[in-house]
N, C-alpha and C positions, 0 to 999 in steps of 0.2 A: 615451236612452230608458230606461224602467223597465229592461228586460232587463239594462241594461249594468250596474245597479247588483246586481240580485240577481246575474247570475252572479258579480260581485267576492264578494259575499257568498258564494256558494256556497262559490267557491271556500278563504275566508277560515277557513270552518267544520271544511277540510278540512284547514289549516295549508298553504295555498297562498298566498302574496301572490303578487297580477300584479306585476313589473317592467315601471314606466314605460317605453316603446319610446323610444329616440334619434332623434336625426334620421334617417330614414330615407334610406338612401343605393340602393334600388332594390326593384323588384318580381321576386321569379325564381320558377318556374310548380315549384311543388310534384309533381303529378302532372293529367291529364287523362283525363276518361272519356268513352270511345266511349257514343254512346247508337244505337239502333234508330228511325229516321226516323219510324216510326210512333207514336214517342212525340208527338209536338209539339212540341219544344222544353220549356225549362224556364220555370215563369212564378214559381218559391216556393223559396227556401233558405231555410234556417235549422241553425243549429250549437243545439248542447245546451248547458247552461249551464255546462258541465265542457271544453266543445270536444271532445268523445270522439268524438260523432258527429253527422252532417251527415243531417238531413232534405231531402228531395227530390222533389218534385211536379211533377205534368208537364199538360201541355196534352190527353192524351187519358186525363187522369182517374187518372194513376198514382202512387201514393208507395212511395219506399224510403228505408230508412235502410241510410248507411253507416257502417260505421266507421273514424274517423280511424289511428288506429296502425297498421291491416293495409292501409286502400285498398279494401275488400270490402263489398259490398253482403252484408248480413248481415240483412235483415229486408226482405221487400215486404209490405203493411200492405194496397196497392190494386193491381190490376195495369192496365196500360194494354190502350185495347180502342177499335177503329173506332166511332168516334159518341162516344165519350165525355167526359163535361163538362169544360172544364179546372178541375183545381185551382189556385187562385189565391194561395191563401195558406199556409201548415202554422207551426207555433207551438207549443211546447213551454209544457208547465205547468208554472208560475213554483212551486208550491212539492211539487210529485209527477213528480220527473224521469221517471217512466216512461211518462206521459202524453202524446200530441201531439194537437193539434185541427187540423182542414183544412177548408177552406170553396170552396164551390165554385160554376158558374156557375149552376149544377140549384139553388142556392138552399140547399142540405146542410150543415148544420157535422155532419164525422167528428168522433170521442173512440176512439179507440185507445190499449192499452197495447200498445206498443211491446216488450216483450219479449216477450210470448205470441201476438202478430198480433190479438189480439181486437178486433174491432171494439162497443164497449160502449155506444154510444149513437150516436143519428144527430136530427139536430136540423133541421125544417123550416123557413124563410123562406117561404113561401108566394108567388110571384111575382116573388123575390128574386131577381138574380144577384150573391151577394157575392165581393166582390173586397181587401177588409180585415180583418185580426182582429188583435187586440190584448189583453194582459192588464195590470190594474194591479200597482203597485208591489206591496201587497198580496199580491195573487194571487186577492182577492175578487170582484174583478169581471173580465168580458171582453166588449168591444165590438166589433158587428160594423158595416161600412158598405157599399152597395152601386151598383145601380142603381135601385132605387125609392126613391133619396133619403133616408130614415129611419136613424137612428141608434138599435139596438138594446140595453139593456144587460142584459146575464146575471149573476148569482153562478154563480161556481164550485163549490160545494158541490153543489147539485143539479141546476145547468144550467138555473134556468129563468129566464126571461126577464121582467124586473123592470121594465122601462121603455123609452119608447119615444117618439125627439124623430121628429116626423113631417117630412117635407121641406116645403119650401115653392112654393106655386105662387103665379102671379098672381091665385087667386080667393083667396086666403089673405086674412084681415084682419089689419093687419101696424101695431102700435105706434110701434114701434121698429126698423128696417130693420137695423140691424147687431146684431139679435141673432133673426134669422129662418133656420129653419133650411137645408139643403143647397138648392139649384137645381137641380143636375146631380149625376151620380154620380161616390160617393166613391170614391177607388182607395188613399188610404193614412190609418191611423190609428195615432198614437203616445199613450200614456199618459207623462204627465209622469215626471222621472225621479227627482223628489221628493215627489209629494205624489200621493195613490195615486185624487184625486177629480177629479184634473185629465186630460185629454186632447184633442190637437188631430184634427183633418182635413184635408183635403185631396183636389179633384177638379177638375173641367170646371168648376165656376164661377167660377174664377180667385178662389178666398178662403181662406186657409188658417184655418178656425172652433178658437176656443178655449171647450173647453165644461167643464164642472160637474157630474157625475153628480146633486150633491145639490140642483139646481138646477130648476126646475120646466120652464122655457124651455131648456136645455140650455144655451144658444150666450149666452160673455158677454160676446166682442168677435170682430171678425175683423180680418184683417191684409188688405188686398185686393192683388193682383197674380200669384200666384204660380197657374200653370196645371199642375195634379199629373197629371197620366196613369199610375201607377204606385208602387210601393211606393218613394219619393221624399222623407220627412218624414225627421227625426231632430230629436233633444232633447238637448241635452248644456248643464248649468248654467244659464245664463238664455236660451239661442241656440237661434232653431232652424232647421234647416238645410231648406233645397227643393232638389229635383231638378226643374228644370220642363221639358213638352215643347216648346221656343220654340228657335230658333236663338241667339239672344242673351240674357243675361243668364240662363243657366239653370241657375246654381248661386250662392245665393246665400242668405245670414246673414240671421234677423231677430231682435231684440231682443224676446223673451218679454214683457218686462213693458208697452213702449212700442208694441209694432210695428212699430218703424222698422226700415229697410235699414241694415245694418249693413257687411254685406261683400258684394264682390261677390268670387267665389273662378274663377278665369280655367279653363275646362275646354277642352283642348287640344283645338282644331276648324278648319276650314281652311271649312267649309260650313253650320255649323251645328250644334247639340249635341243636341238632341232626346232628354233623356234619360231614360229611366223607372226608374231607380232611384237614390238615393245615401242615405248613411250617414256618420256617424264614423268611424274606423275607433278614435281614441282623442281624446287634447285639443289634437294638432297638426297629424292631418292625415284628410281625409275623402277617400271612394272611390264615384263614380258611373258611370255607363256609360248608355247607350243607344241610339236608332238613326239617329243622325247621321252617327258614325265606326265604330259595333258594336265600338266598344273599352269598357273598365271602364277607369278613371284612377285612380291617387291622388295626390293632390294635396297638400301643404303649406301650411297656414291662412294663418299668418304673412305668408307669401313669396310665393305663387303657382307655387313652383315644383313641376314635373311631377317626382314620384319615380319612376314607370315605369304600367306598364298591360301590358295582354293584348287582343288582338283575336281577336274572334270572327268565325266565317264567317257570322255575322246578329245583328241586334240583340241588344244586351244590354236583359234583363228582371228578373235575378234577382242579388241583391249579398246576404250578409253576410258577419262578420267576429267574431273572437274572437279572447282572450290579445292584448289590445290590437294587432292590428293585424298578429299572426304568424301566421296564419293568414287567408286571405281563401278568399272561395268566390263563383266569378261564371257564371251559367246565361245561356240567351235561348232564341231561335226555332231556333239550329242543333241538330243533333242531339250535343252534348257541352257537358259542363259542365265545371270548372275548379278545382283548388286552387292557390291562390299565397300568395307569403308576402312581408311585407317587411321588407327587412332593414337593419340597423342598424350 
C-alpha cells in the first residue's frame, strides 16, 4: 500500500534504510496490554511512519497513542464511554507526522494533532457509518468508504470533500455492470502504492473495485470473488492481497493488472479462517488473523509455510506492521491488544 512506500521514504530522509527481513524463523510476543473490558475491543491499529508509536482505537469510541520505546500510553486524543460509537479506522498523515484522522460509526472523521490532544476538526458523513480511510501516495487526497455504499474523496489541505462515486442500487441505470459502483458496504480501502490516483475497495459484495480518482465513473474494473468484512486489502508491486470472511480460500493473491487468482496462500485453520484483517508484513511474507481460529498468522508467500502467530481470547480485528516486518501489532473483540516481532 501507499503507506509502505512513504514510510521507507520517511525513513530514508532521516538516513535510515530498512534492512530487508530474512526468512523469518518465528513470531515471539514483544510485550501485551491489559485493556478495561469497557473498552470494546480493538477494531483500528496503526504504527507512525517512523514506528515510534502505535495508534489505537477502540469499539467504545476511544483513541490512544502509545509509544513504542517506553510501552506507555503517552497521549489519549478520545476517551472511551458507555454508548459510544466504535472507531473503525485511525491513520496517520502521510506527509504531517503529527496528525491522525479516525472515522467512526456516528459517521465522524476526527483530525487530531497528536502531540497537543487538540481535537482540530471534525468532519460529518451525514447518515454515514464509515468503516475505511485511506491516504494517497501523495498525501493529497483521502478516501472514505462506508455503509451507504458511496465513495467519498477529500484533499488534505483543507479537508473538503471533492467528489463522490455514489453506490449503486437496482434502480440505478447501469451501462456497463463492471464499472457500477459499491452494492454493499465497504470495510477496507488501499490507495495504490505507486501511482497516487489509483485505489482499490473492498466489502459484502464480493468485488474487490479498482477505481481512478480522475475518473468520472470512479470504478474501472472489478475483480469478482473476494468477500472483505474488514480491514483485509493490501498492495504490494502488482499483487493484491484479500483477507476474506469465508472458511476456505480466504487468503489469497490477485494480479492488479489482469485480475486473476494468482496465489492461494494456505492460512493455518482446522474449521475455517474467517478473517478480518490481513497485510504484507514486507515482500516474503503477509500476516492475517480473524474469527475462525482468533489467532493473527504470518505466513511465508513463497512456501506456505506458517512462521508463528499469537492467539487471542476473541477474534482478531485489528493487524499492522512496520520496519518490514519487526514489529507487528495485533488487536480484536478481547480486552488486549499486542506487540510481536519476527524474527530472522
Amino acid at each position: 500500500m501507499a503507506r509502505r512506500v512513504l514510510e521507507a521514504e520517511l525513513l530514508a530522509s532521516q538516513g535510515i534504510n530498512q534492512v530487508p527481513l530474512g526468512p523469518g524463523k518465528s513470531v515471539e510476543i514483544v510485550k501485551e496490554f491489559k485493556l478495561h473490558k469497557t473498552y470494546n475491543g480493538v477494531f483500528s491499529l496503526q504504527f507512525n511512519y517512523s514506528g515510534e508509536m502505535l495508534a489505537v482505537a477502540y469499539g467504545a469510541g476511544g483513541i490512544q497513542i502509545y509509544e513504542m520505546s517506553s510501552g506507555n500510553m503517552i497521549q489519549e486524543l478520545r476517551s472511551c464511554r458507555q454508548g459510544g460509537y466504535a472507531v473503525m479506522v485511525v491513520r496517520f498523515h502521510p506527509k504531517d507526522p503529527n496528525i491522525l484522522y479516525a472515522a467512526t460509526t456516528e459517521g465522524h472523521i476526527y483530525i487530531f494533532n497528536i502531540t497537543t490532544g487538540e481535537l482540530l476538526q471534525t468532519i460529518e458523513e451525514v447518515g454515514n457509518e464509515i468503516n475505511s480511510l485511506d491516504f494517497s501516495l501523495d498525501g493529497y487526497n483521502f478516501v472514505t468508504g462506508g455503509k451507504d455504499l458511496a465513495i467519498r474523496v477529500y484533499e488534505t489541505k483543507t479537508n473538503k470533500l471533492v467528489k463522490v462515486f455514489e453506490g449503486h442500487s437496482n434502480r440505478s441505470f447501469v451501462l456497463d455492470k463492471d464499472k457500477v459502483g459499491n452494492r454493499m458496504r465497504v470495510f477496507s480501502i488501499k490507495f495504490h502504492p505507486n501511482n497516487q490516483y489509483i485505489f482499490v475497495t473492498g466489502g459484502w459484495d464480493n468485488h474487490i473495485k479498482i477505481w481512478d480518482i480522475r475518473d468520472n465513473d470512479g470504478v474501472k474494473r472489478n475483480i469478482t470473488g473476494p468477500h472483505i468484512c474488514g480491514d483485509a486489502i493490501d498492495i504490494m508491486d502488482n499483487s493484491i492481497l484479500t483477507g476474506q470472511w469465508t472458511a476456505l480460500h480466504a487468503l489469497q493473491e490477485f494480479n492488479y493488472t489482469t485480475g486473476a487468482l494468482t496465489r492461494e496462500i494456505k492460512f493455518p485453520n482446522t474449521d475455517g479462517a474467517f478473517l478480518y484483517a490481513a497485510l504484507y508484513c514486507n515482500s516474503s511474507c503477509v500476516f492475517a488473523g480473524g474469527s475462525g481460529t482468533n489467532r493473527a498468522e504470518v505466513i511465508e508467500l513463497a512456501t506456505n509455510r506458517h512462521i508463528g502467530g499469537y492467539l487471542m481470547p476473541g477474534p482478531v480485528q485489528a493487524l499492522d506492521s512496520t520496519n518490514q516486518g519487526r514489529l507487528l501489532a495485533v488487536g480484536g473483540a478481547a480486552p488486549l491488544f499486542a506487540l510481536l516481532s519476527i524474527k530472522d
